[in-house]
C-alpha positions in Angstrom: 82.1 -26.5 100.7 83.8 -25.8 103.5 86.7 -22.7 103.6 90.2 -23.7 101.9 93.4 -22.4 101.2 94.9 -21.9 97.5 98.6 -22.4 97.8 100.0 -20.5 94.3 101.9 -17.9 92.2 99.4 -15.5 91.2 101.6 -15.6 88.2 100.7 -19.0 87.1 98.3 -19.7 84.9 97.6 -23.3 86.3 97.3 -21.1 89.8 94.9 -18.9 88.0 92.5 -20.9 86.9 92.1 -22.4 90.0 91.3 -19.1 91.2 88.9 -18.6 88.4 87.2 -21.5 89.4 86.7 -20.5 92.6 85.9 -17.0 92.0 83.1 -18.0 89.6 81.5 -20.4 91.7 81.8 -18.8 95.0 84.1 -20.6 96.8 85.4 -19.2 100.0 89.7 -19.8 100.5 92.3 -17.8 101.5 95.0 -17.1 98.7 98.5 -18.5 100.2 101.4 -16.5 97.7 104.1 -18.9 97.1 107.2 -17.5 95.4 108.5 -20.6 93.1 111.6 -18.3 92.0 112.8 -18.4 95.9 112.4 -22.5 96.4 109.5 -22.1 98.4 108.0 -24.8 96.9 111.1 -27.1 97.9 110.6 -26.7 101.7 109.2 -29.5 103.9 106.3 -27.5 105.1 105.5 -27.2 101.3 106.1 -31.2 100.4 104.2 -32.1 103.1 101.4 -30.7 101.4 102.3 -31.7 97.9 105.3 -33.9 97.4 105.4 -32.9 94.2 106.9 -29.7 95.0 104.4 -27.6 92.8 102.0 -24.7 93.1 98.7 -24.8 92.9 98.0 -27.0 96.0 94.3 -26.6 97.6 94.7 -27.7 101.4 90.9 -27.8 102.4 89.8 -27.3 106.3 89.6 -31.2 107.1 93.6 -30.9 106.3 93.1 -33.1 103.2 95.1 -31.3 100.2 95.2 -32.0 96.6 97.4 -30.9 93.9 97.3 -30.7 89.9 95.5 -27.7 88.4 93.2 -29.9 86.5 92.3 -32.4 89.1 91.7 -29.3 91.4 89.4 -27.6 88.7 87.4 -31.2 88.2 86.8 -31.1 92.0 85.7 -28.0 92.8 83.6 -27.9 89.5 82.0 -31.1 90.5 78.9 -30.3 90.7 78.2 -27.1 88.8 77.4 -26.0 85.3 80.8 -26.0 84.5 80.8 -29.3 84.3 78.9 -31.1 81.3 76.4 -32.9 82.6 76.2 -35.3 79.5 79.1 -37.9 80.0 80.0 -37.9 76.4 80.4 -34.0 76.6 82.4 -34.5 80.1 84.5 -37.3 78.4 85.3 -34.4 75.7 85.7 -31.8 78.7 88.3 -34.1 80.0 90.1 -35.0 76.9 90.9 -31.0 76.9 92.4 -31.0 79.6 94.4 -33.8 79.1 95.8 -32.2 75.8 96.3 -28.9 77.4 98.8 -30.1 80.2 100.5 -32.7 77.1 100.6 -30.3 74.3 99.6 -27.1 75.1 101.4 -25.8 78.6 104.4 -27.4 77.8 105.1 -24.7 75.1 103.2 -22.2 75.6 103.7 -21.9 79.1 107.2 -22.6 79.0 107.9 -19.9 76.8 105.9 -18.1 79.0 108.2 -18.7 81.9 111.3 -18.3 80.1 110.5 -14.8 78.9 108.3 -13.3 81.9 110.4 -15.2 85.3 113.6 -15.5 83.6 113.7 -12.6 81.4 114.8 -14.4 78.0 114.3 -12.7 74.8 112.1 -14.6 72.5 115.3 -15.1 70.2 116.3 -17.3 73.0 113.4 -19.8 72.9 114.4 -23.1 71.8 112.7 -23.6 68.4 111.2 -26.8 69.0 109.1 -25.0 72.0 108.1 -22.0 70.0 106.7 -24.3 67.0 104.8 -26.3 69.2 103.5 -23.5 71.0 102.1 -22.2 67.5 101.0 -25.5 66.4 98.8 -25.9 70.1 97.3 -22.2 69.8 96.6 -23.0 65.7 94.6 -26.3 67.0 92.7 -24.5 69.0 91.7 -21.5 66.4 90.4 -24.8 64.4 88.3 -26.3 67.0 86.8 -23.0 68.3 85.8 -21.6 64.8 82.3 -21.3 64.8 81.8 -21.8 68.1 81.3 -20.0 71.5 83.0 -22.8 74.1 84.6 -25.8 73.8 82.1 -27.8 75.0 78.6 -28.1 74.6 78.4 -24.3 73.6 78.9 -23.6 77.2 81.9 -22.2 79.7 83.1 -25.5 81.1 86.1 -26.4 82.9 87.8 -27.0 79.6 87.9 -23.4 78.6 89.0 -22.4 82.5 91.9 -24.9 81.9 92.6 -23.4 78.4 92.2 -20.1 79.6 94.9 -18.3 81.3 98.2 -19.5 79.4 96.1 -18.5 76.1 95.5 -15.3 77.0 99.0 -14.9 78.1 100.4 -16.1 74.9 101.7 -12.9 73.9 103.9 -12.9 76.9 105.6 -15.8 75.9 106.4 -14.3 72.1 103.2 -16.0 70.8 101.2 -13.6 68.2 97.2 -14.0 68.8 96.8 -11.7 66.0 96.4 -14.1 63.5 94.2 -15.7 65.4 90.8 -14.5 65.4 88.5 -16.9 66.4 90.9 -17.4 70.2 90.6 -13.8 70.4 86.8 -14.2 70.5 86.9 -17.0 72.8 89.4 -15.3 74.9 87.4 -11.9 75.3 84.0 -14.2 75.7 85.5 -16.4 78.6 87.3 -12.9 80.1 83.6 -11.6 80.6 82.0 -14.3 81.6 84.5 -15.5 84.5 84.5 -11.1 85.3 88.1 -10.4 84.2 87.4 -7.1 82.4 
């Protein structure tokens, strides 16, 4: 694969585990820092690239970009073993990701954002975020207990897409320390991707 440019906040989690991706499978791009808190996402050099006006955006070296963190991670991944290779087990890759930009992002990110980019105290969170922030991060400590990965008992784009706005729970007022079987996951996928 050809060189590309990442287009993100290295803040982001959905930025992040683009990088992870690309990291892991050694990828060569050039990191383009985009600060969201100073519209630069907003300006027409930026639409031009994603009219949706969001970070990350992957511009690859035939000019050809594509946006959405989890459509970026299924690309990239394509063709490597963090993709399943059974379709079933893809099928439940996918329905992951699905769920994590639905249920999980929205409120565990969010608070997230609120507390780290806006500098909100947690007593400021709406409640309706915060619960289902807690009811996304107890759904997962169900489907990970007694298991290593999501999928097929190996790192897959699932956990990458799960990954960083999990482990940066606690910065958005979440408490993983009732949580024992994320904290697992979380310190497994950390070593594996060469986080720690």
């Amino acid at each position: 694969m050809s060189s590309m440019r990442i287009f993100g906040d290295r803040g982001s989690g959905n930025c992040q585990k683009v990088k992870f991706v690309a990291d892991h499978l050694g990828l060569p791009y050039r990191w383009e820092d985009v600060d969201i808190m100073k519209g630069e996402t907003r300006t027409p050099e930026f639409l031009a690239r994603n009219p949706f006006g969001q970070v990350p955006v992957v511009e690859f070296a035939d000019g050809r970009c594509l946006a959405q963190s989890n459509a970026i991670l299924l690309y990239l991944a394509r063709d490597s073993d963090l993709t399943p290779r059974d379709p079933f087990a893809r099928a439940k890759a996918d329905e992951l990701l699905f769920w994590e930009q639905y249920s999980h992002e929205p409120y565990v990110a969010v608070a997230r954002f609120h507390m780290v980019y806006l500098g909100k105290p947690k007593s400021a969170l709406e409640a309706r975020v915060v619960e289902r922030g807690d009811k996304a991060l107890d759904t997962m400590e169900r489907l990970i207990a007694g298991k290593s990965y999501f999928v097929d008992e190996a790192l897959s784009v699932a956990d990458v897409a799960l990954l960083p706005y999990t482990r940066l729970a606690h910065e958005g007022g979440f408490d993983l320390g009732t949580r024992p079987n994320l904290r697992a996951w979380i310190a497994r996928c950390e070593r594996d991707l060469r986080l720690c």
